[in-house]
N, C-alpha and C positions, 0 to 999 in steps of 0.2 A: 456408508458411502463417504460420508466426510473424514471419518477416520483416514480413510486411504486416500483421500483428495490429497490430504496435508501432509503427508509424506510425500505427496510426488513435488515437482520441479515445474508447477502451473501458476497460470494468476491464484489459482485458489490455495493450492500450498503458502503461496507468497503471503498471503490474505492473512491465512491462519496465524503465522509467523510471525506477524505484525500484530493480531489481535491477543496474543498471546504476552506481548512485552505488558500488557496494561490492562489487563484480566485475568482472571483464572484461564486454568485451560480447561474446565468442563465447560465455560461459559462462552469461552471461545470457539470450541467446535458447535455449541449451540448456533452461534452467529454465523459457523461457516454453513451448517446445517440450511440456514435461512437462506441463504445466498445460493443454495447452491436449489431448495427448493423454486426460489424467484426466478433461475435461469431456465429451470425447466415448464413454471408456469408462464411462461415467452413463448418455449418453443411448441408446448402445444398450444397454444393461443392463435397461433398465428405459424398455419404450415409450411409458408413462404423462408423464412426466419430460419437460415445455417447455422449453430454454435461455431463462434470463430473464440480460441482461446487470447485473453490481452497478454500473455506473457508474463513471465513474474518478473520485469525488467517495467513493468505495465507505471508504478506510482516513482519510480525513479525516473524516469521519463516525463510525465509530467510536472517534474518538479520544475518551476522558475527560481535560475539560479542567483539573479538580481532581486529579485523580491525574499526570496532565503536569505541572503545576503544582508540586506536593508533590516530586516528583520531581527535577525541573529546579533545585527551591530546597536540598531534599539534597543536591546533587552543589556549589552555590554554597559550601554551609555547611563540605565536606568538603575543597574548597581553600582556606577560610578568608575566606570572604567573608560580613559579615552584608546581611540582604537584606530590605528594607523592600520590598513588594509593596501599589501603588498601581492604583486600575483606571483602563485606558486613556481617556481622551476618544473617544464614539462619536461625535461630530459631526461 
């Protein structure tokens, strides 16, 4: 089942995707395996309780783009770079 999760175009493919840049990929479908067991130990837990999918758009979305920011410009400043932040052309 997790095999075929992470092929599709879901929070859980999205998941795999991600877990994959920074583990193996047997270790990563283990983890999607987990995830995908803890969804369904919800759904029968509690009969009330729809599967709603978060979208693979799900952790780009929650990203704050001022604390990323702040962030990313600490880690420039701590190798010794100063860093003039100018905003992009949306055109």
């Amino acid at each position: 089942m997790a095999t075929g999760a992470a092929k599709t175009d879901t929070f859980l493919g999205e998941r795999y995707r991600r877990l994959i840049k920074r583990m193996p990929k047997a270790k990563a479908l283990v983890a999607l395996q987990r995830s995908i067991l803890i969804i369904i130990f919800h759904l029968l837990a509690d009969p009330t309780v729809e599967f709603t999918d978060l979208r693979p758009d799900y952790y780009t979305q929650r990203l704050d783009l001022a604390q990323r920011t702040n962030h990313l410009t600490r880690q420039l400043h701590a190798l010794g770079y100063n860093v003039k932040l100018t905003p992009a052309n949306t055109a």
